[in-house]
C-alpha beads as a LAMMPS data file, in Angstrom:
LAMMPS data file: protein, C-alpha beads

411 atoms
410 bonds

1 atom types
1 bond types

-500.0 500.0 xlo xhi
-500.0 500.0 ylo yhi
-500.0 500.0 zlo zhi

Masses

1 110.0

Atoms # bond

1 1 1 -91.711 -111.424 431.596
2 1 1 -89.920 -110.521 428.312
3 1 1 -85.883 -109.985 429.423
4 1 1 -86.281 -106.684 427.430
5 1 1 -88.809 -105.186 424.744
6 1 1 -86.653 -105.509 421.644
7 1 1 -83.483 -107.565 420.456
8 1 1 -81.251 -106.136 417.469
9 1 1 -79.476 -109.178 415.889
10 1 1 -76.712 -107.758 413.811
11 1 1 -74.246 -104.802 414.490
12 1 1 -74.274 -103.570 411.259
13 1 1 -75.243 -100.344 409.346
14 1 1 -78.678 -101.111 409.568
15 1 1 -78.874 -102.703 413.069
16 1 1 -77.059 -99.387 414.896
17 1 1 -79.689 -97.225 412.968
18 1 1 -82.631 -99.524 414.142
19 1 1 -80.563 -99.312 417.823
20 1 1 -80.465 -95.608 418.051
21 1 1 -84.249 -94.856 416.964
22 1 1 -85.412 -97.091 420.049
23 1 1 -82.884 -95.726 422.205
24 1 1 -84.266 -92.537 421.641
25 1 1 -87.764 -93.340 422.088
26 1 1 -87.002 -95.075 425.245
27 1 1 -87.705 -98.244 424.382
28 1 1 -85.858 -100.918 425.928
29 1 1 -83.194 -102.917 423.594
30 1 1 -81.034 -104.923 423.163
31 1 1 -78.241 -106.169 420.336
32 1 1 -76.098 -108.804 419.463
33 1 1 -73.445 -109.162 417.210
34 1 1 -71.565 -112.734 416.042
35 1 1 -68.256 -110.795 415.223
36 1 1 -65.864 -109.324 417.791
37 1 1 -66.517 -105.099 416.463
38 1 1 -69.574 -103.610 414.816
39 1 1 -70.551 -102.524 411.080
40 1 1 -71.182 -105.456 409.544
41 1 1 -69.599 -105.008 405.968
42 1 1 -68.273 -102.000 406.765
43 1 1 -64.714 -102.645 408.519
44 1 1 -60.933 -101.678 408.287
45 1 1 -57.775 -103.418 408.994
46 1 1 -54.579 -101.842 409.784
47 1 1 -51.737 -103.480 407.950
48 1 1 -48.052 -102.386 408.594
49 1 1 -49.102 -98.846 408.246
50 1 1 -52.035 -98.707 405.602
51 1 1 -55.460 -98.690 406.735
52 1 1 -57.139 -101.619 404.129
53 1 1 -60.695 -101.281 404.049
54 1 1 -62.542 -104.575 403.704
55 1 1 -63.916 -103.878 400.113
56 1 1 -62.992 -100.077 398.810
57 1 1 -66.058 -98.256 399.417
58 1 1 -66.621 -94.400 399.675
59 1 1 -68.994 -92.028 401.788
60 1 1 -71.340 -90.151 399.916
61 1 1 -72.381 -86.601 401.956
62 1 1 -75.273 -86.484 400.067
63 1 1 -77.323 -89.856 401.722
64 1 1 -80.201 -88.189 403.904
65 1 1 -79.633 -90.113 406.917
66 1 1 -76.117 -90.235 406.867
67 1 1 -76.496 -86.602 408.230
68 1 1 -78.996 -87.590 410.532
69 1 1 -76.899 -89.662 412.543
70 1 1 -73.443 -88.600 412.276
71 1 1 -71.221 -85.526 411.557
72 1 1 -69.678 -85.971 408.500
73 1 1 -67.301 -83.283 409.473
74 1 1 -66.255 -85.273 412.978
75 1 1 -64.719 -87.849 410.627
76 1 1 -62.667 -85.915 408.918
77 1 1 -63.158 -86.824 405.329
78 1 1 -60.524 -86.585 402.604
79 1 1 -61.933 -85.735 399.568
80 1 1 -61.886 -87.412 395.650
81 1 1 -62.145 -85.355 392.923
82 1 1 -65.505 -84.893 391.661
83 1 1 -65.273 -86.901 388.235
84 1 1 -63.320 -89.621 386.905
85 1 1 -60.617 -90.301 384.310
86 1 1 -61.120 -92.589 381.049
87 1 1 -58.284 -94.605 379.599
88 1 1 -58.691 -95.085 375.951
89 1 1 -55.834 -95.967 373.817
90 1 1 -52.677 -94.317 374.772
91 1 1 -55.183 -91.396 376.262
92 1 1 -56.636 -90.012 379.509
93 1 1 -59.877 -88.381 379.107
94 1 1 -60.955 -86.281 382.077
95 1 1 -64.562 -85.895 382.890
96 1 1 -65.572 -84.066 385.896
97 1 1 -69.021 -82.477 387.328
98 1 1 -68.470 -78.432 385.995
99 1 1 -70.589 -77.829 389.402
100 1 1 -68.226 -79.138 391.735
101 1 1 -64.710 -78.706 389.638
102 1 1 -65.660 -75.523 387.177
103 1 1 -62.222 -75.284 386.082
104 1 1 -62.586 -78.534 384.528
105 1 1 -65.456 -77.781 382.482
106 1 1 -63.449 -77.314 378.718
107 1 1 -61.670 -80.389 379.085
108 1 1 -64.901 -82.207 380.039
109 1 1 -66.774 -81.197 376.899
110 1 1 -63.739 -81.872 374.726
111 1 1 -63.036 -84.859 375.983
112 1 1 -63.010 -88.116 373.678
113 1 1 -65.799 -90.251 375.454
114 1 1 -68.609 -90.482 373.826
115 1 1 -70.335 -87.071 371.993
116 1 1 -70.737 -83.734 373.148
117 1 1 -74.538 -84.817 373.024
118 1 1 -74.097 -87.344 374.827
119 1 1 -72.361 -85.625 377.487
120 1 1 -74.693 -82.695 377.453
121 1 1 -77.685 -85.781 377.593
122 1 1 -76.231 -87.177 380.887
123 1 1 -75.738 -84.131 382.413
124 1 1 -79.342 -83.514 382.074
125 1 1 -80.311 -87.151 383.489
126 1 1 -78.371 -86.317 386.141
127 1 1 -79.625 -82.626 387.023
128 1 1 -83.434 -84.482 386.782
129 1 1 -82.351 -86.646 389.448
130 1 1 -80.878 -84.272 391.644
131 1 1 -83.523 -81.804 391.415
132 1 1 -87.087 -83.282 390.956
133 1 1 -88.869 -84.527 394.043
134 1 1 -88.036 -88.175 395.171
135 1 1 -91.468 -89.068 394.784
136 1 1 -91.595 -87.871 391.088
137 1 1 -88.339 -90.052 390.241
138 1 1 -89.970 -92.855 392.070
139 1 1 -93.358 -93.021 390.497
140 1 1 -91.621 -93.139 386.564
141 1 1 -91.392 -96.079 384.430
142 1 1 -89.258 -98.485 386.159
143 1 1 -86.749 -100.445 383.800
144 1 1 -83.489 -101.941 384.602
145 1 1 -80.140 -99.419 384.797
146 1 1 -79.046 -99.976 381.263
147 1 1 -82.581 -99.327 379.390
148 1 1 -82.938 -96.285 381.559
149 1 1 -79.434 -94.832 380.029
150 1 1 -80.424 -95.693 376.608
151 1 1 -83.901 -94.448 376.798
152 1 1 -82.259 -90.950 378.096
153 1 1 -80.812 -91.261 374.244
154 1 1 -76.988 -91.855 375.354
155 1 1 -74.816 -93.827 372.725
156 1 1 -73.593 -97.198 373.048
157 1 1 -69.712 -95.388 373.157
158 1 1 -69.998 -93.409 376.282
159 1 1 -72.464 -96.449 377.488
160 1 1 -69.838 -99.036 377.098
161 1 1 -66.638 -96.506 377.947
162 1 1 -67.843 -94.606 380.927
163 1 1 -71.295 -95.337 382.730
164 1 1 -70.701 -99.351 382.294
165 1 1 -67.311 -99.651 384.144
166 1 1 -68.180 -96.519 386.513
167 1 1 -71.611 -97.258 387.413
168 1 1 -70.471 -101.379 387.412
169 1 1 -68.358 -100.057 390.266
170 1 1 -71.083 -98.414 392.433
171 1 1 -73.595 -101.146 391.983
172 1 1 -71.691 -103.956 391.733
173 1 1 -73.656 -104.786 388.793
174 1 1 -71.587 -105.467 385.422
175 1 1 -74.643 -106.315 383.798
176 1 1 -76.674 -103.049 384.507
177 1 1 -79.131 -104.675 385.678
178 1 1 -80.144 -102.539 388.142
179 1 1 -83.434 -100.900 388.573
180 1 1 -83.343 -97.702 387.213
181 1 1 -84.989 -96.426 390.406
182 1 1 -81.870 -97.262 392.136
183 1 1 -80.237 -94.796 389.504
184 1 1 -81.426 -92.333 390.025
185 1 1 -81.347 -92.308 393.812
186 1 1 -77.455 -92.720 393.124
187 1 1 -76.891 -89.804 390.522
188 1 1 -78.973 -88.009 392.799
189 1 1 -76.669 -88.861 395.704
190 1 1 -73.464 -87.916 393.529
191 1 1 -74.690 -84.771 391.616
192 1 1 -75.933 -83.420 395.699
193 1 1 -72.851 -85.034 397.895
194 1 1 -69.106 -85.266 398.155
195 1 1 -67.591 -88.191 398.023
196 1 1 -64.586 -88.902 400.738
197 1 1 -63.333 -91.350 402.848
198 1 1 -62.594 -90.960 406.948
199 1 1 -59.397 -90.572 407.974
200 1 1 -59.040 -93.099 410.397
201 1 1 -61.315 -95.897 407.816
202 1 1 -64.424 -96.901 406.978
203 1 1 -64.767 -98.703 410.000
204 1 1 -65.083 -95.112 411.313
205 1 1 -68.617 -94.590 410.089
206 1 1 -70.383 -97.501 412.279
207 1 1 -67.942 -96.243 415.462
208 1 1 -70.049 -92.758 414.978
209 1 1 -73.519 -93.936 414.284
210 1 1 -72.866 -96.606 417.089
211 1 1 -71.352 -93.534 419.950
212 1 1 -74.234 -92.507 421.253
213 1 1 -75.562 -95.912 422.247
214 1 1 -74.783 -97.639 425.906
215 1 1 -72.145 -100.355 425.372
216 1 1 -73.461 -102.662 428.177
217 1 1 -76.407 -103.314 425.318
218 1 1 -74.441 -104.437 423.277
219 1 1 -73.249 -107.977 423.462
220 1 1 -70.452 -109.070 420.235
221 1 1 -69.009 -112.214 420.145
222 1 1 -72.509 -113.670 420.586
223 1 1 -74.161 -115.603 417.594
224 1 1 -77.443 -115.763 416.986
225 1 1 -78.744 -119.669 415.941
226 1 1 -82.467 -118.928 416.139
227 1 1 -85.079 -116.503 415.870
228 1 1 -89.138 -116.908 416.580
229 1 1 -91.920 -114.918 417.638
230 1 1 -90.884 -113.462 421.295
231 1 1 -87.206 -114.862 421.632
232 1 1 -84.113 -115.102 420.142
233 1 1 -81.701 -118.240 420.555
234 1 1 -78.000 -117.627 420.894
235 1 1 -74.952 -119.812 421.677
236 1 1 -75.072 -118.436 425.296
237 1 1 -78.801 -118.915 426.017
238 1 1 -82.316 -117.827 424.790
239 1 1 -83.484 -113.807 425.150
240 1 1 -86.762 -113.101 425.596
241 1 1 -88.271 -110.154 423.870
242 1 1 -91.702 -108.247 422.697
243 1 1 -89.836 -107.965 419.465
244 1 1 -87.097 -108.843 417.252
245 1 1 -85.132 -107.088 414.326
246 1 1 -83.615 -108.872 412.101
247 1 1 -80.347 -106.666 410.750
248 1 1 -77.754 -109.596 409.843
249 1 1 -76.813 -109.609 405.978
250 1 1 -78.852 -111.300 403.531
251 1 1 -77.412 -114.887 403.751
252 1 1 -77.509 -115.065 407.245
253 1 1 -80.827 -112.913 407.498
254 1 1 -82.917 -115.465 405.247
255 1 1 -81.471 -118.452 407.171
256 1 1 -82.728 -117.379 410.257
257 1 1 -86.328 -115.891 409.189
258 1 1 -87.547 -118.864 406.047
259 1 1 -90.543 -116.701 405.507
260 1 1 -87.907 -113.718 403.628
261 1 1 -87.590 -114.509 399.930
262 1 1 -83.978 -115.518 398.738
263 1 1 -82.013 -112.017 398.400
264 1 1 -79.817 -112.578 395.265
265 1 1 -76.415 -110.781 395.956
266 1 1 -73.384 -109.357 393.934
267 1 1 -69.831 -109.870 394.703
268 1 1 -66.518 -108.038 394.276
269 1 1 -62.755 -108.233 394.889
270 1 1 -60.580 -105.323 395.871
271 1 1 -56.975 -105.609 395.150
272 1 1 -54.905 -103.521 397.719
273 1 1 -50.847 -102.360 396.269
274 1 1 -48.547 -99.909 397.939
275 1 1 -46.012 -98.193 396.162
276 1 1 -43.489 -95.159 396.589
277 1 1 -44.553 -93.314 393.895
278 1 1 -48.208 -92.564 393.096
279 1 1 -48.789 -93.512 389.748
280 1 1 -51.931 -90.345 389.466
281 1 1 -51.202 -86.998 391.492
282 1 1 -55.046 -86.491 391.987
283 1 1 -57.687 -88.482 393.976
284 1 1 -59.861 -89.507 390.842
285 1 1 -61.488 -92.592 390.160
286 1 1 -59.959 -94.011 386.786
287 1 1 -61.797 -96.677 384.696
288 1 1 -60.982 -98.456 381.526
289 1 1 -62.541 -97.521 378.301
290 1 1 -61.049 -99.885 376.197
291 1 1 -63.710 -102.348 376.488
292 1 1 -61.642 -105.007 378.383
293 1 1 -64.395 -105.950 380.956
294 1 1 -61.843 -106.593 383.915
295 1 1 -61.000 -103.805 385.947
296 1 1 -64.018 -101.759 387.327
297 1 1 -62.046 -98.920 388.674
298 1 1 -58.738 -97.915 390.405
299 1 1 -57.700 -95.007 392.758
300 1 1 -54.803 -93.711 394.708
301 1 1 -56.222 -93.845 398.158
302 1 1 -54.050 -92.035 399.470
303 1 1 -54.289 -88.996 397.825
304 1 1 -57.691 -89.026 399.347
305 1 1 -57.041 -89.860 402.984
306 1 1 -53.107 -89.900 403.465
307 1 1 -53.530 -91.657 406.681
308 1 1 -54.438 -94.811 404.773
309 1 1 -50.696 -95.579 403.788
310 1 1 -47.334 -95.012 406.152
311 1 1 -45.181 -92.046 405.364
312 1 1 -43.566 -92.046 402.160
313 1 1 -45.883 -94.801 400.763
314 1 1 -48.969 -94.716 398.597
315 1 1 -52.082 -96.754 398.811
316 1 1 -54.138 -97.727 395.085
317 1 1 -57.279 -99.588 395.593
318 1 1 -57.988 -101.500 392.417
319 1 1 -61.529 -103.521 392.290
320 1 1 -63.362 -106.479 389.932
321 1 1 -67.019 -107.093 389.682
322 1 1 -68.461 -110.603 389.635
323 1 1 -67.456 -113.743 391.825
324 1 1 -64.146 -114.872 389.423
325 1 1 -61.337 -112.989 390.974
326 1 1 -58.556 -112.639 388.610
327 1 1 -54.704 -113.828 389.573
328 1 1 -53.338 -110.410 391.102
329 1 1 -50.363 -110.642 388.669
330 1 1 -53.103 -110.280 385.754
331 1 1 -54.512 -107.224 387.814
332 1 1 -50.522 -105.641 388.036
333 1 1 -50.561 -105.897 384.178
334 1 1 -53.806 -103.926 383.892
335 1 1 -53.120 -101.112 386.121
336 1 1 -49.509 -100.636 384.086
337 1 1 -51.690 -100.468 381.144
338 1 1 -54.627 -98.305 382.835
339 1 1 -51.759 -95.954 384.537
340 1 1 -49.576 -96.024 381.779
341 1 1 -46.557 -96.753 384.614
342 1 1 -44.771 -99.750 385.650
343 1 1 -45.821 -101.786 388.384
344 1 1 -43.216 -104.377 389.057
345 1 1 -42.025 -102.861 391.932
346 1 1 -45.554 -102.070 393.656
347 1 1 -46.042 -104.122 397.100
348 1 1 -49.042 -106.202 396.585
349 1 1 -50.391 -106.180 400.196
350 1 1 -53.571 -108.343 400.137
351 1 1 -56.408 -109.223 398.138
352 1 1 -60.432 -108.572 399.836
353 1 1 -62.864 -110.892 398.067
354 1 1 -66.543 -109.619 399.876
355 1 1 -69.049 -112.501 398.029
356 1 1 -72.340 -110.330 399.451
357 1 1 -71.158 -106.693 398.694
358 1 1 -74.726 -105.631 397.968
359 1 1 -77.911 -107.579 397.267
360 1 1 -79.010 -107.465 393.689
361 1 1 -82.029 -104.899 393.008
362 1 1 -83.512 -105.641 389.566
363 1 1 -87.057 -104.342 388.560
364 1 1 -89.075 -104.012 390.296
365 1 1 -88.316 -102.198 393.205
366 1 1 -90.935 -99.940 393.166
367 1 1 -90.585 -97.012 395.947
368 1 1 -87.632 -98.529 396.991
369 1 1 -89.456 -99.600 400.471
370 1 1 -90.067 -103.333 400.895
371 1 1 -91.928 -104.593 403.562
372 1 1 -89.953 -104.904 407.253
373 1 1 -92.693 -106.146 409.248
374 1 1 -92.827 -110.012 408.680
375 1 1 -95.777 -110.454 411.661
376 1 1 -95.799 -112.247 414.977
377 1 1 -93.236 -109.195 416.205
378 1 1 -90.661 -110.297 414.059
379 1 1 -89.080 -107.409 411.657
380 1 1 -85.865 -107.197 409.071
381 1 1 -83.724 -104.781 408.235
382 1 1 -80.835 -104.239 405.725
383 1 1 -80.042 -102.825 402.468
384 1 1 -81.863 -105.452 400.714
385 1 1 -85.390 -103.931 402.384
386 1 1 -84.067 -100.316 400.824
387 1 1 -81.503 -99.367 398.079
388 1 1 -78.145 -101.426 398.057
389 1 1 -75.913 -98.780 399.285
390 1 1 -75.080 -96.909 402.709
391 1 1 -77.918 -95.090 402.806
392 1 1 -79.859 -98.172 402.139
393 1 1 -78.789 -99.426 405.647
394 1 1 -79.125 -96.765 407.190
395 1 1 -82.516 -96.224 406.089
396 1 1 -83.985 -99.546 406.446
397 1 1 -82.671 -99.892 410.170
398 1 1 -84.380 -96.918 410.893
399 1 1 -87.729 -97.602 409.128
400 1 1 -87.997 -100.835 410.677
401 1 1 -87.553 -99.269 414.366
402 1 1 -90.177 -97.175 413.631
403 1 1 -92.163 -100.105 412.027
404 1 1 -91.420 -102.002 415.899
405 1 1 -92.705 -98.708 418.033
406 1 1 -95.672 -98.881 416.563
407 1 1 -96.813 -102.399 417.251
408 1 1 -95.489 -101.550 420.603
409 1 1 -97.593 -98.732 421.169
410 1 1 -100.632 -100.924 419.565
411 1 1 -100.285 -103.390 422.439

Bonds

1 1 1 2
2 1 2 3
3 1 3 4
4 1 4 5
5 1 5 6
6 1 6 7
7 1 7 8
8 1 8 9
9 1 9 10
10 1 10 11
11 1 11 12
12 1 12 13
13 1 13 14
14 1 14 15
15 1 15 16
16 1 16 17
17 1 17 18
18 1 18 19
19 1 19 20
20 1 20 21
21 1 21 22
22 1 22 23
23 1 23 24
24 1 24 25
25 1 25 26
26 1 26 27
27 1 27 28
28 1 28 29
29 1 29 30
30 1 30 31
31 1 31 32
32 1 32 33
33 1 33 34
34 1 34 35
35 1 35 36
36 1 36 37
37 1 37 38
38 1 38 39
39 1 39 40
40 1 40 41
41 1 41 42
42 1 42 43
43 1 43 44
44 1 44 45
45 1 45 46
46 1 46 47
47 1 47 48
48 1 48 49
49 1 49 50
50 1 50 51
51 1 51 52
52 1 52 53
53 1 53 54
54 1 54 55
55 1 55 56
56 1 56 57
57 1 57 58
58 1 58 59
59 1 59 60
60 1 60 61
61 1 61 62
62 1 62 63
63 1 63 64
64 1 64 65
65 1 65 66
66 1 66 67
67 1 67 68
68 1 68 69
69 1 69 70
70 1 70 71
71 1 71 72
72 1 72 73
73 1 73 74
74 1 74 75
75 1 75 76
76 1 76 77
77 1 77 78
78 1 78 79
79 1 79 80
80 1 80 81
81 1 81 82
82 1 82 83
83 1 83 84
84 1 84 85
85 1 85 86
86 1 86 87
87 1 87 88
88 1 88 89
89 1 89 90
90 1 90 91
91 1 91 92
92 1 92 93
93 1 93 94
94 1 94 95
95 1 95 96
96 1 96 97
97 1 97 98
98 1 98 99
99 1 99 100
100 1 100 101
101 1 101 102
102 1 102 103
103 1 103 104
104 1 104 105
105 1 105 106
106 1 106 107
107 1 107 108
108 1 108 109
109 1 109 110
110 1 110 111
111 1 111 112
112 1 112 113
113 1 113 114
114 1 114 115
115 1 115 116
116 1 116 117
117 1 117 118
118 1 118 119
119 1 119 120
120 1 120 121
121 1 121 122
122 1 122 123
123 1 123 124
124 1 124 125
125 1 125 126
126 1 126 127
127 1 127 128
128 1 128 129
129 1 129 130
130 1 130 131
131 1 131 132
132 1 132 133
133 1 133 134
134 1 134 135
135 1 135 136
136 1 136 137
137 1 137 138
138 1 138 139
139 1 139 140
140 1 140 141
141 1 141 142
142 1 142 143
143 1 143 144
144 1 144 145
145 1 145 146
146 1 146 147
147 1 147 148
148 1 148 149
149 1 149 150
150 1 150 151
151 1 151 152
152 1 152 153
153 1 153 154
154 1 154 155
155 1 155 156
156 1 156 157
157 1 157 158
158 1 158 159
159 1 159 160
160 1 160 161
161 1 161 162
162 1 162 163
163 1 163 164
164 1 164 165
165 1 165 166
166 1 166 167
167 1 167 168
168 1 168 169
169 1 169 170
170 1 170 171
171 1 171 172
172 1 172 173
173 1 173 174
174 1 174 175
175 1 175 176
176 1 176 177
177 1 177 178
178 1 178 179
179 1 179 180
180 1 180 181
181 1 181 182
182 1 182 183
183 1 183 184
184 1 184 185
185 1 185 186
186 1 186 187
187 1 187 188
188 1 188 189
189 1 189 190
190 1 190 191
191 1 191 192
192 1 192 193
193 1 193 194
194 1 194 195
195 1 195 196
196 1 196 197
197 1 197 198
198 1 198 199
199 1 199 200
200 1 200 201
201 1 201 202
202 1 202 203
203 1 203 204
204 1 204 205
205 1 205 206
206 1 206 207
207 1 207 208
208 1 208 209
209 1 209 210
210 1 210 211
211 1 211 212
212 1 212 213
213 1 213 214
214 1 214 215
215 1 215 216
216 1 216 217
217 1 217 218
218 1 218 219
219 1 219 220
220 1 220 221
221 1 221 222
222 1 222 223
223 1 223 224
224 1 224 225
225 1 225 226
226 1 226 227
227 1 227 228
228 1 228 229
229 1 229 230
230 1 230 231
231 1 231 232
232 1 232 233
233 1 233 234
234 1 234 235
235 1 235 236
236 1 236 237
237 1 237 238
238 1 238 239
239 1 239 240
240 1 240 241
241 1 241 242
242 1 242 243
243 1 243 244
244 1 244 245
245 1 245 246
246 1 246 247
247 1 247 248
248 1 248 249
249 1 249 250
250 1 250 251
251 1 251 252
252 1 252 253
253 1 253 254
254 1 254 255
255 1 255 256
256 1 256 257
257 1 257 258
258 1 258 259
259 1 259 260
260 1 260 261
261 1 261 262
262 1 262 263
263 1 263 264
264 1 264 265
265 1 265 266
266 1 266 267
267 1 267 268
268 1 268 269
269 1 269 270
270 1 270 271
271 1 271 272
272 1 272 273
273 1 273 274
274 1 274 275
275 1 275 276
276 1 276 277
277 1 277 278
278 1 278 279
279 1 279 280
280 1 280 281
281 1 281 282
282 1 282 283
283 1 283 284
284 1 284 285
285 1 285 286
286 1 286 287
287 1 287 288
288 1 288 289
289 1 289 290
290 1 290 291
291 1 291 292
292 1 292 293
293 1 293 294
294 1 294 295
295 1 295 296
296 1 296 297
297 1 297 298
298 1 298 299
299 1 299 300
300 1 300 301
301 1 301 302
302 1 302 303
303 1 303 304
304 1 304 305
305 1 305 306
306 1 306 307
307 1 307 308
308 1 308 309
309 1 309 310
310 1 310 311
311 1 311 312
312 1 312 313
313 1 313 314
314 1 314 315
315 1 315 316
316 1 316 317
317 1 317 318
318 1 318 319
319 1 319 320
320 1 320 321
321 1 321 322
322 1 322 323
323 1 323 324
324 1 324 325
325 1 325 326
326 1 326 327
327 1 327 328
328 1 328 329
329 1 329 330
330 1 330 331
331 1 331 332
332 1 332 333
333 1 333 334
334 1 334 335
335 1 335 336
336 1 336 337
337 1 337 338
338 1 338 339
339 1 339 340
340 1 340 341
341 1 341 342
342 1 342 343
343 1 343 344
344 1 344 345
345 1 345 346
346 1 346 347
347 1 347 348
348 1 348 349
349 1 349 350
350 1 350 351
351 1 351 352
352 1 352 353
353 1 353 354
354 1 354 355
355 1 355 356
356 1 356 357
357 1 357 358
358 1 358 359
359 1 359 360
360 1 360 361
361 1 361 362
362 1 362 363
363 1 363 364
364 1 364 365
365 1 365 366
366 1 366 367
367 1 367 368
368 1 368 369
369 1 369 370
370 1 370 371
371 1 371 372
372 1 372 373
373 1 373 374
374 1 374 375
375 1 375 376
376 1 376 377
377 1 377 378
378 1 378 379
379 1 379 380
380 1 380 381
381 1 381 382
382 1 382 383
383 1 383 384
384 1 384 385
385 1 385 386
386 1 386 387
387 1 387 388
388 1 388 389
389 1 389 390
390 1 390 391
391 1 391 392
392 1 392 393
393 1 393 394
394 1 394 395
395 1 395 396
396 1 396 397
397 1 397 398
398 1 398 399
399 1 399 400
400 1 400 401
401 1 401 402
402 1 402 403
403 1 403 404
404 1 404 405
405 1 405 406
406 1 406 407
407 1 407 408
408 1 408 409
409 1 409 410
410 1 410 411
């Protein structure tokens, strides 16, 4: 006899999501985690009084299951401002979406980014993919992220300005290599959601989706060192199982199934500074238009969620693209130049270097579905089966528990 009907291996996103569909069908379960807490890439530390998120990342309101799962209200989200802010020159530019932040609207079309054309051709690339039907978007010519913004008919200035070191950001992709599939899922995500971060961390978001689920089925601490057909191996014994879900992040998920193709994956550093005074009033994202090719993006945190620095203090998240992390003096020099304020007397309190922030998604992706079913009751689960993002996760863990009740129900 099987010790229970499924085992979960991974804690992550995608493994809670897979977790809560069986629980609520009943099905027997059961999930184990190497670390010591769950959500996978998702985590927060608490360092003398700022709450450091392992790798800034945001939560988008407007991912489908997100809702599904958790109350975005019950984490009590602090907002960013709908838009971001181009350095160019001695300048600011300040683009925001006129939907969310009307009052913006005149200094958006007059900014210096680009052309009015351009701007007016985004905005209309964006409204297609937040209001034509998901199937539509995913049944057009698939090319890679880059093509797809030139073949809209937008210039190589607001190209190389704006959508390069913003969207380099989001899909940790400096390259733009990125299927344009997974574009427009993410302008539809931005141009439908808000975009805010929990008050008490990231790590806040698997602590909800993970709530409803009993604890005793839960088993951290307990690494997995082999999976097959009906039983999973770990350090403190075998489990025996009718099937297993593979939810562990792509490294350690195609080490333990060899039949999984090779995920490629894209890294990125986060440099964490606190400082006395903010050196931007607003929560907006700011990226660097001058062409320099180093800093993705930079916030004040804190002006977002104030719990994420001590009283008094202020918390700017500052993060690179690619594996080559620069020397976090080089960064200090950059954000005096992307601020326009000194930062000699800014606190640098630790760097995050995350080598698998998302899997790489190059054409094709097609419907953004692949396979989770590998055969002989084995399954796998993570953003790498969906779209490299939250959602992705979220999705994927809960397609592949639906994928596992019905060979269960098939006998």
């Amino acid at each position: 006899m099987p010790d229970t009907d499924v085992v979960i291996v991974g804690g992550g996103l995608a493994g809670l999501a897979a977790a809560r569909r069986l629980h609520r069908a009943g099905v027997p379960w059961r999930l184990v985690e190497a670390a010591d807490r769950l959500g996978g890439r998702v985590a927060t530390d608490a360092v003398d009084g700022y709450l450091l998120d392992r790798g800034f990342q945001v939560l988008n309101t407007g991912y489908p299951r997100l809702g599904r799962l958790v109350d975005p209200a019950a984490l009590d989200l602090g907002w960013f401002t709908a838009g971001v802010l181009v350095r160019r020159g001695d300048r600011l530019h300040r683009l925001v979406n006129p939907l969310r932040e009307p009052g913006g609207a005149p200094r958006t079309a007059l900014a210096g980014v680009g052309s009015l054309r351009d701007r007016i051709r985004f905005a209309g690339l964006a409204t297609g993919c937040a209001t034509l039907p998901v199937g539509r978007l995913l049944d057009a010519p698939e090319t890679s992220t880059e093509a797809a913004l030139r073949r809209a008919g937008l210039s190589d200035a607001i190209i190389e300005e704006l959508l390069r070191p913003f969207l380099s950001g989001v899909l940790v992709d400096r390259e733009l290599e990125t299927s344009s599939h997974v574009l427009a899922m993410i302008l539809r995500s931005f141009a439908r959601g808000r975009i805010g971060l929990p008050a008490q961390g990231m790590a806040a978001l698997p602590r909800a989706v993970a709530a409803p689920l009993p604890t005793d089925l839960i088993e951290l601490d307990t690494p997995v060192t082999g999976v097959a057909p009906g039983r999973v191996r770990t350090a403190s014994g075998e489990v025996g199982c009718r099937a297993v879900v593979v939810a562990a992040d792509p490294p350690a998920a195609t080490a333990l199934l060899p039949a999984l193709p090779p995920v490629r994956v894209h890294s990125y550093t986060t440099y964490y500074h606190g400082t006395d005074e903010p050196p931007l009033d607003e929560p907006i994202l700011l990226v660097d238009g001058d062409r320099r090719e180093l800093v993705a993006n930079t916030v004040v945190v804190s002006r977002a969620a104030p719990t994420y620095a001590p009283a008094g203090r202020h918390l700017v998240a500052t993060s690179v693209v690619g594996p080559l992390a620069p020397p976090e003096p080089v960064i200090r020099a950059e954000l005096a130049r992307l601020y326009g304020r000194a930062t000699a007397d800014w606190t640098h309190l630790t760097t995050v270097s995350v080598p698998a922030a998302l899997p790489a998604a190059p054409p094709p992706q097609g419907r953004l579905r692949k396979p989770v079913e590998l055969g002989d009751g084995l399954f796998v689960a993570g953003d790498h089966r969906d779209s490299p993002s939250i959602q992705g996760a979220l999705a994927s863990g809960w397609r592949a528990a639906g994928a596992v009740l019905a060979r269960l129900r098939a006998g």
